[in-house]
N, C-alpha and C positions, 0 to 999 in steps of 0.2 A: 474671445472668452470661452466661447464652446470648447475650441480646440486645446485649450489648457486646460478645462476642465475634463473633460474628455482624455487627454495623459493622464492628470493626478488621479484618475477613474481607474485606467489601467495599470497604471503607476503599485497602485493599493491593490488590485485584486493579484496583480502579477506578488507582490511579496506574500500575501494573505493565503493563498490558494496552492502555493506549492513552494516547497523546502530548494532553493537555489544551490547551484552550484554542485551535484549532487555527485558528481566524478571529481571535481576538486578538491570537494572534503573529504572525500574515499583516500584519495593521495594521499593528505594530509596528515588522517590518520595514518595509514600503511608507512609514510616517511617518518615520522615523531617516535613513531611505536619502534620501527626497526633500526633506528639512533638510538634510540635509550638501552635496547637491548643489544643492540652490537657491542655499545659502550659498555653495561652491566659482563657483558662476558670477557670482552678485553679484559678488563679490569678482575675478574674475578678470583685471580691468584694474589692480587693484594688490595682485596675489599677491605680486610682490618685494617691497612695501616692506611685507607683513602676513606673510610668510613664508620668502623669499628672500634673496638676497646683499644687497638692497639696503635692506631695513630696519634701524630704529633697533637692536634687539636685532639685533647683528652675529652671524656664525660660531663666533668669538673666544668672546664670551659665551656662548650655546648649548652651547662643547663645556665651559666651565667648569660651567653649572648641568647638565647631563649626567652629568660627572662626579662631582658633588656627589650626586646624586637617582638615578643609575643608571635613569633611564626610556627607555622603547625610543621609537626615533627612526631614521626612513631616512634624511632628510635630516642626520642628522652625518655620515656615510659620506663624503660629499664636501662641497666648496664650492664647486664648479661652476656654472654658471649651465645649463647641459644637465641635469644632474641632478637641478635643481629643478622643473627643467620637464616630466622623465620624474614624476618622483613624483606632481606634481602632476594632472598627466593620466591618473595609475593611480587617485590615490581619484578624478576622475571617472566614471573607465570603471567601475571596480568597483564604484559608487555605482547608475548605471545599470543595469546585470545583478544587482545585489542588490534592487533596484526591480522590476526584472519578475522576479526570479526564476528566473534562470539558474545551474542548481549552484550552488543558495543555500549549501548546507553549507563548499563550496569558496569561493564568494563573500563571506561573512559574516565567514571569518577576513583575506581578503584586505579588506577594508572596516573590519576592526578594525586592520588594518596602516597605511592610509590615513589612515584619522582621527588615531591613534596620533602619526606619523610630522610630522603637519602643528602638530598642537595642543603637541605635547612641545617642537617646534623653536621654538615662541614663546607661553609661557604666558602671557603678558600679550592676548593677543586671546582676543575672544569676550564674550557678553554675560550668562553667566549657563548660557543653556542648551545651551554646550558642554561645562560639568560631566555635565549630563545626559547627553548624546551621547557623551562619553568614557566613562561607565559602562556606559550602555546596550550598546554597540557590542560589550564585552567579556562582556556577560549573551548577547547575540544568538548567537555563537557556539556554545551549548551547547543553544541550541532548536533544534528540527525547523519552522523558519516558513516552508517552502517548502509545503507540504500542503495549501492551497489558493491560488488566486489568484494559481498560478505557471506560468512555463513546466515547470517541475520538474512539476508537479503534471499539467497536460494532454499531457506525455509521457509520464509513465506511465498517465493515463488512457487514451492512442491504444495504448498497448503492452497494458494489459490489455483492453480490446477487438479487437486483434488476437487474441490470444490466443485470447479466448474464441470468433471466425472460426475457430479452427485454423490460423491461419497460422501462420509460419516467422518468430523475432522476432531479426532482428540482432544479438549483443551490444555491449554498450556499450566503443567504441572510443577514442571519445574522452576520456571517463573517466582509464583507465589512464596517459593520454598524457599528460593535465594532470596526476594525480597524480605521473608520474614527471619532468617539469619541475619541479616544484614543491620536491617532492623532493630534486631536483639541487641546488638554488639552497639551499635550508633546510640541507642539509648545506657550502653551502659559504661562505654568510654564517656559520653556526654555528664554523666551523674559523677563519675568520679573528675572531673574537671579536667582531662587530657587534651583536651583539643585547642590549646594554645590562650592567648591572650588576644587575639587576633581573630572578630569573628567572622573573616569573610568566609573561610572555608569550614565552621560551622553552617554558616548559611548554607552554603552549596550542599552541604552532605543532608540538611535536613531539607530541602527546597525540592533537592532530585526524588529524595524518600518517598515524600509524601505526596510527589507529583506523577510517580511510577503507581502508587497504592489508585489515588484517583481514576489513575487512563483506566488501570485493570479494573474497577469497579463501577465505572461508566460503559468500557467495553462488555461486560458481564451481564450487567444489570440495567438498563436503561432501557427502554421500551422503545424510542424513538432516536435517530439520527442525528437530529438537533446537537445533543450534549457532545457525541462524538466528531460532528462536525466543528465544534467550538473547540472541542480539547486540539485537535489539526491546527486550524489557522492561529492558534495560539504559542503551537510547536513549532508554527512554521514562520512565524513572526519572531521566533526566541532564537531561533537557525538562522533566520538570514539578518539577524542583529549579528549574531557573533560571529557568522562570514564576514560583514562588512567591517566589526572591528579587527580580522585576522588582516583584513587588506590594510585596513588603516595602519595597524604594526607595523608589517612587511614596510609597507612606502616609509614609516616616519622611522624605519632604522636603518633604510638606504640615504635618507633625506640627510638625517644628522651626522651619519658616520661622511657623506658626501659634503658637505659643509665644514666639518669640523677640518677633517685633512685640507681644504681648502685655507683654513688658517695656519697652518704649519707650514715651517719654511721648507722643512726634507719635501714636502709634496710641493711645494711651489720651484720647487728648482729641481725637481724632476727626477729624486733618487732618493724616495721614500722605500721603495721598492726592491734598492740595490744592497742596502743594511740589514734586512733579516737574511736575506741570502746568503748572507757571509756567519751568520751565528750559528754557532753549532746546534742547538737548542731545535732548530728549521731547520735542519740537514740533514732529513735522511738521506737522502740522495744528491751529494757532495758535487759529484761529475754533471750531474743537471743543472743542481745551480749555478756552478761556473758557467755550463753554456749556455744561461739565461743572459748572465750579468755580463759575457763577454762584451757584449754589444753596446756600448752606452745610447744608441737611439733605440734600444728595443726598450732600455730600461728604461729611458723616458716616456715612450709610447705606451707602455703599461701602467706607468704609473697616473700620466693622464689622462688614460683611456679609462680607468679606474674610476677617478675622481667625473668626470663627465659623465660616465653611465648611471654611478649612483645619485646625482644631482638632480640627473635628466630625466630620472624615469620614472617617478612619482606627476612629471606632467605627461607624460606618453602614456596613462592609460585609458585616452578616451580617441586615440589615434592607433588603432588594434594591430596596424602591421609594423609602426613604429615602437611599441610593445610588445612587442613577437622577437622583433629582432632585438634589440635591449636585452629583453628577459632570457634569449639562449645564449647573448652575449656575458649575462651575469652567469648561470648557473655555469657556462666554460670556467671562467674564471673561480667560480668556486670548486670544482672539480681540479684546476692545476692547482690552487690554491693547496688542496690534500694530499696534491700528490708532490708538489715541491718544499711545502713547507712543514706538510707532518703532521694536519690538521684533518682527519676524517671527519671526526665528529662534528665541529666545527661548519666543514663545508659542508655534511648532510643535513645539518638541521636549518641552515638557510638555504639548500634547495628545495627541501619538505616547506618552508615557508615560500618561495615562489613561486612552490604548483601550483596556489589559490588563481593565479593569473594564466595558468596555463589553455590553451584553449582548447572547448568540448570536445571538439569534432579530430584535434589532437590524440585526447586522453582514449575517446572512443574507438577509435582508429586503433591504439596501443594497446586497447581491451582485448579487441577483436584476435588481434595477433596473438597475445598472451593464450587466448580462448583456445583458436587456432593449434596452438604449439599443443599445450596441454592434450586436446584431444589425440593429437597425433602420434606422441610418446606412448601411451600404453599402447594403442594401435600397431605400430610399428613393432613394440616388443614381442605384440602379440604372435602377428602373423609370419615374423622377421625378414625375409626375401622373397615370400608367396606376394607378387603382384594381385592376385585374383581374390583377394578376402577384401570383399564391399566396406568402403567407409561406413562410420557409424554416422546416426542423423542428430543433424545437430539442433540444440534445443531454441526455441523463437528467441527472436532478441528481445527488449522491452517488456516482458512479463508483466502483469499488473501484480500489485500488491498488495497482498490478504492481509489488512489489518485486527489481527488476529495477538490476541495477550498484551505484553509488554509492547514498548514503541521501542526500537531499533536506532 
């Protein structure tokens, strides 16, 4: 009895005390963000007729399934041909600063606005894995995935190194100022009744508001620890909820996509796999497919090796090497997937959903590298072939973190 009490003890300080997973949801974000914006640019030579006045899915239509479905939408506000173009250019922007991690907390809601706003006004586009992107976008909101790998992150690391200099550390200015724009606007979309019939993402837009106004006014003005140590373990309990519902997603859209082909006769006799091949639709690369499908045991082999791995591996996460292997085993397959069938988007937003499983000491390792490169490039520009110009020094790992203004 001790020794169960004594886990469910650790159990609770271990979620309580610190925001999990904190390079998985870095991924996470950096994957979502850089799909939505790959896709916005593709696509941006025929935004009107995929999202605009001038596609088949008219205004007319859009505000009828609106009304019907009550989902949040910017682009019903007007039917402008201006307006499409501001909206459009905000889930860029927003897409961008959520990528590098610019007041990700501030950014994240505003990139769930974006997505929201584009995908509601024309439900018929997308390939698949903007279901994913649409869910995810709204999980992303409730993490703390600015914590490394962000601007967010080596601001407060320069700030707590100030500190620890004894310098004199500026308050956070600009903060307040985007909060109180934001603010402004949220209160006056809300009074004219734009934010759908649908109030989850009212909620979310006033939930974040006025829980950003609090951190800063508790951080500001509070005399004592206490208040700021509560607003934490309550951020950190709200983080590692919607980490574990991003895992829970991930498994239950391997689970039923894995099941479901289970019931079809094409995946039961082994040439599920050998029919998109041949569609021109899936073919960019005509001479590949054929050297896929030449082979009838290969096409068998992938189609059941498919069906096995997606079934399997919602029980392989608590056997870490047997989920190692699966999870590079998926993300292969969604990688040929993009590049034989035609599906980028697609396969990158279900490998942004698999990082969640990716392992620390992985993602750290790939930092380091990144880290690494990075330094090297200007270095190298610098000195170009002078062997004798001294590396620069590189800064500590694990920095602490100056919780200083807005939360990250």
């Amino acid at each position: 009895m001790n020794r169960f009490a004594l886990a469910i003890s650790s159990a609770i300080a271990r979620v309580t005390e610190s925001a999990l997973g904190p390079y998985q949801t870095a991924v996470i974000r950096i994957g979502f963000a850089a799909t939505w914006l790959l896709f916005l640019l593709r696509e941006f030579p025929h935004r009107q007729e995929m999202y605009g006045p001038d596609g088949p899915w008219d205004f007319d239509l859009a505000q009828q399934l609106i009304g019907t479905n009550g989902s949040f939408t910017a682009l019903i506000w007007s039917s402008g041909r201006f307006w499409f173009e501001t909206v459009y250019v905000f889930a860029v922007l927003t897409s961008v600063l959520l990528l590098l991690g610019w007041r990700t907390r501030t950014m994240s809601v505003l990139f769930m606005v974006g997505v929201l706003s584009l995908q509601n006004r024309s439900i018929f586009m997308g390939d698949g894995g903007d279901n994913v992107l649409h869910l995810m976008c709204v999980y992303l909101v409730f993490t703390r995935c600015g914590q490394v790998w962000s601007l967010d992150e080596r601001r407060a690391r320069r700030r707590s190194e100030a500190h620890a200099r004894g310098e004199r550390i500026a308050p956070d200015r600009l903060g307040p100022v985007l909060w109180s724009v934001l603010g402004f606007m949220l209160v006056a979309v809300t009074a004219a009744g734009r934010l759908g019939g649908d109030l989850t993402v009212p909620l979310i837009l006033w939930l974040v508001w006025l829980s950003l106004g609090v951190w800063w006014i508790v951080g500001r003005r509070a005399r004592t620890a206490e208040p700021r140590i509560l607003l934490d373990v309550v951020g950190n309990i709200v983080h590692n909820g919607a980490l574990l519902v991003i895992m829970a997603e991930a498994c239950l859209i391997y689970a039923t996509a894995g099941w479901y082909k289970i019931q079809g006769s094409r995946w039961q006799d082994g040439t599920a796999v050998y029919y998109p091949l041949h569609l021109d639709y899936f073919s960019p690369w005509p001479a590949l497919a054929d050297l896929l499908s030449s082979s009838g045991t290969m096409v068998m082999l992938i189609t059941y090796g498919t069906v096995l791995v997606q079934v399997a591996f919602p029980f392989t996460l608590f056997n870490r090497r047997v989920k190692n292997v699966l999870l590079a085993a998926m993300i292969t397959e969604h990688a040929v997937i993009a590049v034989v069938l035609g599906l980028p988007f697609f396969s990158l937003a279900m490998i942004a959903a698999d990082a969640v499983f990716l392992p620390t000491t992985f993602l750290r390792r790939l930092g380091g590298w990144a880290a690494r490169a990075r330094e090297r490039l200007p270095r190298l520009a610098r000195r170009g072939d002078d062997p004798t110009v001294p590396p620069e020094p590189r800064a500590p790992e694990n920095p602490e973190h100056a919780h200083v203004g807005f939360p990250a």
